[in-house]
N, C-alpha and C positions, 0 to 999 in steps of 0.2 A: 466855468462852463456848467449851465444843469444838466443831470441828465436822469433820467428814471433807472429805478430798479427795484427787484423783488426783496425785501430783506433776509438773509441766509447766515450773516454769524452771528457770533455770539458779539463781538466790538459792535456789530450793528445794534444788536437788542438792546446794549447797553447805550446807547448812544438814543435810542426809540425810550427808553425807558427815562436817559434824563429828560427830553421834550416832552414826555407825557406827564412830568411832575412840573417843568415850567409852567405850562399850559393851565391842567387840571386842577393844580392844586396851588399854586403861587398868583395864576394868572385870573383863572375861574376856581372858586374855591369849593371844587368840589368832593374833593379830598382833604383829609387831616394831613399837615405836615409831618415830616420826619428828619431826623439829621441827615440822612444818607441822601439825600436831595435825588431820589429815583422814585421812579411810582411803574411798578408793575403790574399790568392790568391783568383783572381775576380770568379771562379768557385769553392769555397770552400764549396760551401752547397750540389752544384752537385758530390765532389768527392769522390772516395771511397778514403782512405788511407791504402796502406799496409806499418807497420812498423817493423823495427828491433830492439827489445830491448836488452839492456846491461845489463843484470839483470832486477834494475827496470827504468833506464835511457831512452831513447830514442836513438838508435845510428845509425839508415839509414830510408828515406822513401822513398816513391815512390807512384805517387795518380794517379787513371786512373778515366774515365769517357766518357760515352757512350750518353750525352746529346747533342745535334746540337744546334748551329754548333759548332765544334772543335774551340781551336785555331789556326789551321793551315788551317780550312775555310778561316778565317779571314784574313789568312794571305796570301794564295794564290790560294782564290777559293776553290770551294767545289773539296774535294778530289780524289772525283769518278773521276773528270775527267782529272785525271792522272792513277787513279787506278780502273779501271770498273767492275773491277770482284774481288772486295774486298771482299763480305760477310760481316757477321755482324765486324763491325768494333769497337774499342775503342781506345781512343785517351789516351797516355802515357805520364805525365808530373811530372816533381818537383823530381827528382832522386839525391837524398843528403844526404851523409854520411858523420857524424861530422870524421874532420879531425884525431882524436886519434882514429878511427875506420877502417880507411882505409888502410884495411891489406887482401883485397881480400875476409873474409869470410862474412862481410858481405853484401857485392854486391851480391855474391853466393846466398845468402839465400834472399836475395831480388827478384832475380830472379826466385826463385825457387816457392816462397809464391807467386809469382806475376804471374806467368804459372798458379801454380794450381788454381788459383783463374778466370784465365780467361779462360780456360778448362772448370772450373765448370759454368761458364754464357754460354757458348759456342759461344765466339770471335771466327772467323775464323782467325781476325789479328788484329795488331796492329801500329798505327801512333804515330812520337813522331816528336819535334823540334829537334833535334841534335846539342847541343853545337858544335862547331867545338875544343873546347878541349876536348874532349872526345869522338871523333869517332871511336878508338879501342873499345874503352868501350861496343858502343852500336854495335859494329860488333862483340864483343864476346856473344850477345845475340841475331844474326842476323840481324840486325835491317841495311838494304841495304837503301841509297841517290833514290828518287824517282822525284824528281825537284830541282832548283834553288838554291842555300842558298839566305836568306832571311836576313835582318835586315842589322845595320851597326856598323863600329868600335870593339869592346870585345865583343860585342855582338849579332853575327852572327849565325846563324845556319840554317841547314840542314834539308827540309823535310825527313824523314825515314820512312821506315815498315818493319814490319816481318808479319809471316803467321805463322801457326802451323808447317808447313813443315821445313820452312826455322829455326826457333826456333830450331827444332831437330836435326835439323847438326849443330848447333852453338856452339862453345867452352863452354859456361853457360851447354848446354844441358848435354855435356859431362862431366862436371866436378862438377854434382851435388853433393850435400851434401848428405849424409848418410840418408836413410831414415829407420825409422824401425814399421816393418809391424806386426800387430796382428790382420789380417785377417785369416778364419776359412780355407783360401786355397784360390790361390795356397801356396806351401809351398817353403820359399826359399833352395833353398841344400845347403846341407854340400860337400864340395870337394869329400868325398867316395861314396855318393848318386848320384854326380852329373858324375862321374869319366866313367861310361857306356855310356856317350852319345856322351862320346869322340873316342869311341871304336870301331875300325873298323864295317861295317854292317853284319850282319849274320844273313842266313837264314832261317826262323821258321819251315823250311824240314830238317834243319841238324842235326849232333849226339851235338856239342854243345849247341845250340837250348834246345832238351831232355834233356840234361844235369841238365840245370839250373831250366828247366819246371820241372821238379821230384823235385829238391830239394825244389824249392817254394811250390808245389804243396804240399809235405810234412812238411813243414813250417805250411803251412795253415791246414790241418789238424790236427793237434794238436793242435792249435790254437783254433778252431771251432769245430771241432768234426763232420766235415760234409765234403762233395766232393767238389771239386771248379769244375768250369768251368770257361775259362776266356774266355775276350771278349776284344776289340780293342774301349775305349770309355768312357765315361764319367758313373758314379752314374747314371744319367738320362738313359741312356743307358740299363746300368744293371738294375734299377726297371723297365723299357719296357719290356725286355726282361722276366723278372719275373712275372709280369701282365699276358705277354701275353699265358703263359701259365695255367690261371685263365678263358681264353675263352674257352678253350676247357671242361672246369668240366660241363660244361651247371648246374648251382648250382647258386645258391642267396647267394650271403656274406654281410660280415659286415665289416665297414672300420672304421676304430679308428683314428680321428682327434682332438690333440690339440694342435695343432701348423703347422706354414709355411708350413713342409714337410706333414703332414698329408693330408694337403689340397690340396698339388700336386699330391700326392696317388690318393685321388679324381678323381678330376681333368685326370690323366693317363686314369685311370679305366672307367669315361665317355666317352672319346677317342676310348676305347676300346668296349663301350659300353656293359658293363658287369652289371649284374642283381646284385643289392646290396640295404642296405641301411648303412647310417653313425650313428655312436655315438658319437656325438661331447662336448668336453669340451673347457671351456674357457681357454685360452693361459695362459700355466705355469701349466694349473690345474690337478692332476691327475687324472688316474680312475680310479673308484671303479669297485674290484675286483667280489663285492656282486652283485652291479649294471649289471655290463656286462655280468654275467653268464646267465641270461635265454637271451640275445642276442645272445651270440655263442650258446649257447645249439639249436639255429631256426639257423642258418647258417651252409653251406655247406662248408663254406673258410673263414678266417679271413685274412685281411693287415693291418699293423701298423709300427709306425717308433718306432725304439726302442731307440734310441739317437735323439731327437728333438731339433738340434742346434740354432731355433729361439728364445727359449726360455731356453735354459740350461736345460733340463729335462730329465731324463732317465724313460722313460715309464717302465713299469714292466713286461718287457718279461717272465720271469718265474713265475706270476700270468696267464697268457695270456695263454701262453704256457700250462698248466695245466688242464684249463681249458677247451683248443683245446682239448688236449688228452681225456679227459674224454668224449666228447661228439664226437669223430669224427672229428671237424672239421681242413680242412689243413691250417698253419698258415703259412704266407707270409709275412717278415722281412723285411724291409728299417735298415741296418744296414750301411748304408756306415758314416754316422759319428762317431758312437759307438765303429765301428769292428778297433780295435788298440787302443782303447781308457781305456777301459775297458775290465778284464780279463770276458767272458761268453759264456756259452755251446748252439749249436744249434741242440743239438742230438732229441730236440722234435719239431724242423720248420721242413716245408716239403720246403720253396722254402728261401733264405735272401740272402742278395745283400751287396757288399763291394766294397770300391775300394783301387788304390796305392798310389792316395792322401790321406789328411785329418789327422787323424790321426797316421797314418805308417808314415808318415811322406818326403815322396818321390812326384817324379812329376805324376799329375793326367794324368789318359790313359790308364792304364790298369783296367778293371771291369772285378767282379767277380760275380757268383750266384752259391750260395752254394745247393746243394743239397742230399739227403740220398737215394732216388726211382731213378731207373731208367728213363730214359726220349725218348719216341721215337720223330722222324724228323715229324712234321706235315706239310705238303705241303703247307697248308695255309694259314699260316704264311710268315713273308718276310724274307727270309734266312738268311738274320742276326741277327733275333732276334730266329730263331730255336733253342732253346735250345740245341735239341734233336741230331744237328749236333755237337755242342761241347762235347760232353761227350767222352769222351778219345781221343780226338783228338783236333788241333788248325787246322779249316776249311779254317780261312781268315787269311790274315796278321797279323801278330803281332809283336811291335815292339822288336827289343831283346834288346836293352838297356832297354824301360821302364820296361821290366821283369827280367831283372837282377838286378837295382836300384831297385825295388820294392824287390827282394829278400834278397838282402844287408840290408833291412831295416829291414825286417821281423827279421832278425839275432840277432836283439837288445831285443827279447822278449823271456822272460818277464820282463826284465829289463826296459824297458820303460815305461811300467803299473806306476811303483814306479816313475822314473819321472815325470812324468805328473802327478799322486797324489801330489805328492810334490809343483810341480809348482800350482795347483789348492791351498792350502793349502796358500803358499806366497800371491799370486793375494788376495785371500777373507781377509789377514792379512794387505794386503797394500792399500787396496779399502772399510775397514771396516764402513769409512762416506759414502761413496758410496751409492743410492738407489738399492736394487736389484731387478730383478721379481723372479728369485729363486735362490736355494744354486751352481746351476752351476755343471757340472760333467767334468771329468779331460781334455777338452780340450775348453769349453769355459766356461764364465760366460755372464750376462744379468743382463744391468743397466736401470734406469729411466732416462729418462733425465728431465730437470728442466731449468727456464732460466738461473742460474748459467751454469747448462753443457754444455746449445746449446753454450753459449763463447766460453768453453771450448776445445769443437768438434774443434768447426772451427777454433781456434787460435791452440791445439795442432796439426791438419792437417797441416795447412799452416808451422809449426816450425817440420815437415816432418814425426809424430805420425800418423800411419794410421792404427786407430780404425775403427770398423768395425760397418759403422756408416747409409750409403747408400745405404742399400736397402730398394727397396720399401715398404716390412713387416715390418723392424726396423722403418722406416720414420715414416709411417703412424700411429706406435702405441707409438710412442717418447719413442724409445730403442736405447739403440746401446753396444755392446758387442768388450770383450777380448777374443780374443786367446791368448792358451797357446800353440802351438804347432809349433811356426816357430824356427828355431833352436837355434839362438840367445837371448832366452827370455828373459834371467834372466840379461843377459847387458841394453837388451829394455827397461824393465820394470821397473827396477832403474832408468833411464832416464825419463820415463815418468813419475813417482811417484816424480822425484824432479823437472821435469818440472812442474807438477800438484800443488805442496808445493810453486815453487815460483811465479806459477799464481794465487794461493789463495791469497798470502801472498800480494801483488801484485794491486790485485784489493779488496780485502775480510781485511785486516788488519787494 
């Protein structure tokens, strides 16, 4: 198996150092021999190395570094002044794959770990020397002749650069490796998910339009047990929209925060400047049903996320719920992670919010906000977020593929409830050494990380695993999380579980 990674010991260096004496000096002669059959390069302290492993072998690297001056200072003056409007720059050097290796994939994946890596520092581009035997090579990575070739005899080469841009049209760019994704959304499609967007355009005045609107609409209904309204837009959208019909109660609520989404509730609701106070728990932690009764019982409105994806945690809408009812007050849903996730009734919210991503499983853009009361138009509002205009009607554009893909999805329930149970059920069987912060409900889980994992992260990334690892809430509290919901899981996830098996084994045996 290949797989990427950052180099970090010292068996590695040694192992970089005998491929860079194959290479360099036996292969291109651009070094003096020695007996120790190693070649140490004079910026070796300075370089990062990306490597391809063969298992547990060593079989391509590639080392870059951002220290002044380059070697191609050195060799024809400082760069800028051929190239002036470079941006942050990194110089590309030492590109060597043992000869029983070179079969295309793993230049592929060198190139690939080698992007993501300079993406993540944010290089606008890149300089390299250019063997002049292998200038396809570095033109299938864009990498364009910017002066002179330099040096003499075998061993001559080419100042080169690529940009970001130029990388993105490059034969490399195009012929990437497989990447597989367990982010919480976007969601990649299935050819019958994606099959709508292919499909002639129609317009949201027409009888086919209706058509499909009724049948979703009724989808959703049974689903939820409440009215949809849809809207043209993101989750974010649809909780604005739902908020903002919390200005008009003139009433002091209470807003239930623990976790990410809770704090963006917040956060909305200050925006809106709406009269509340918070009950906050700590990330992961639930809450008590005892606790928060004489809160709602003093509030006018309650908001909460009922599926808290920052932390895997299903709040307990039907304690919450219960307790709205008893006291009066109207209960305001963050459902867009939960709603497809898990089979639950909204017959006792007054307002909750879903959308076409996430869990359904289709492309994000259509938001929903469910409701049971009627809703009048308030002028002072900004007409997109008028609730009161959508109710039996689509007021603004809407796309008709993403409501027919979104309908298509819907088709699969409740058969997909049991999938994704299922898939939850694998993950916590295949991740049991894993740290958790809790049990995870059917579309993500929530790990610790540790210095073992941050390797982890960053070597399964670079070898094209993209956990879901980068945002600023997972960063900051050293989390990072699986999805279960992209359509290919259970292929991914066996990959990455014997990715995971041979990086333990690997570095950990």
């Amino acid at each position: 198996m290949y797989w990427c990674k950052i180099a970090r010991t010292e068996a590695e260096f040694e192992a970089i150092s005998k491929l860079n004496y194959e290479t360099f000096v036996e292969e291109i002669p651009q070094h003096e021999k020695n007996e120790g059959g190693m070649r140490v390069d004079a910026f070796h302290k300075q370089n990062t190395y990306v490597v391809v492993m063969a298992d547990n072998e060593l079989a391509g690297m590639i080392a870059l570094r951002a220290e002044r001056p380059f070697s191609l200072d050195i060799k024809i003056g400082e760069i800028e002044n051929f190239l002036p409007d470079i941006g942050k720059v990194c110089e590309i050097r030492l590109l060597a794959v043992r000869k029983a290796h070179r079969n295309g994939r793993v230049f592929f994946l060198l190139a690939r770990a080698l992007t993501d890596f300079c993406c993540e520092e944010g290089y606008d581009s890149a300089v390299i020397s250019g063997t002049t035997r292998q200038l396809k090579l570095y033109r299938q990575l864009g990498f364009q002749p910017f002066a002179e070739p330099v040096g003499t005899g075998d061993a001559v080469f080419i100042p080169m650069v690529t940009t970001r841009t130029q990388y993105g049209k490059s034969v490399a760019a195009r012929l990437q490796t497989k990447r597989r994704p367990f982010f919480p959304g976007p969601v990649r499609l299935t050819k019958k998910l994606a099959a709508p967007f292919a499909e002639e355009a129609v317009s949201h005045r027409s009888a086919l339009f209706e058509t499909v609107l009724d049948e979703t609409k009724k989808q959703l209904r049974k689903m939820a047990q409440a009215e949809p309204c849809f809207l043209f837009g993101s989750g974010t959208l649809a909780n604005e929209t739902m908020i903002a019909q919390l200005a008009a109660l003139k009433s002091k609520g209470l807003i239930l925060v623990n976790g990410e989404f809770g704090r963006r509730l917040k956060v909305q609701a200050d925006r809106w400047q709406l009269d509340f106070v918070v009950a906050e728990e700590q990330w992961g932690t639930a809450f008590s049903m005892e606790e928060l009764e004489p809160e709602i019982a003093a509030a006018g409105w309650v908001l909460m996320v009922h599926g808290e994806t920052s932390t895997g945690l299903v709040n307990n809408l039907e304690g919450v719920a219960a307790i709205c009812k008893k006291y009066g007050a109207k209960l305001c849903v963050d459902c867009v992670s939960s709603f497809g996730a898990i089979p639950f009734s909204l017959e006792d919210v007054w307002l909750a919010t879903a959308v076409s991503g996430k869990a359904v499983g289709t492309m994000s853009g259509v938001a929903v906000v469910f409701a049971h009361h009627g809703i009048k138009s308030d002028d002072r509002l900004p007409s997109y977020m008028d609730l009161g205009l959508y109710q039996n009607s689509i007021p603004f554009t809407l796309s008709f593929g993403l409501l027919k893909s979104f309908s298509e999805a819907l088709k699969v329930y409740p058969k997909r409830y049991e999938l994704l149970a299922e898939r939850l059920e694998t993950l916590k069987r295949e991740t049991k050494e894993w740290p958790r912060l809790t049990e995870g409900f059917p579309t993500i889980m929530t790990f610790k990380t540790d210095d073992r994992m941050d390797g982890f992260l960053q070597d399964a990334h670079l070898s094209g695993f993209e956990l879901h690892a980068k945002s600023g809430y997972l960063k900051d509290r050293g989390l990072f999380q699986i999805s279960c919901i992209q359509p290919d899981f259970e292929e991914d996830l066996d990959s990455l579980m014997k990715f995971y098996r041979l990086y333990s084994t690997y570095h950990y045996a």
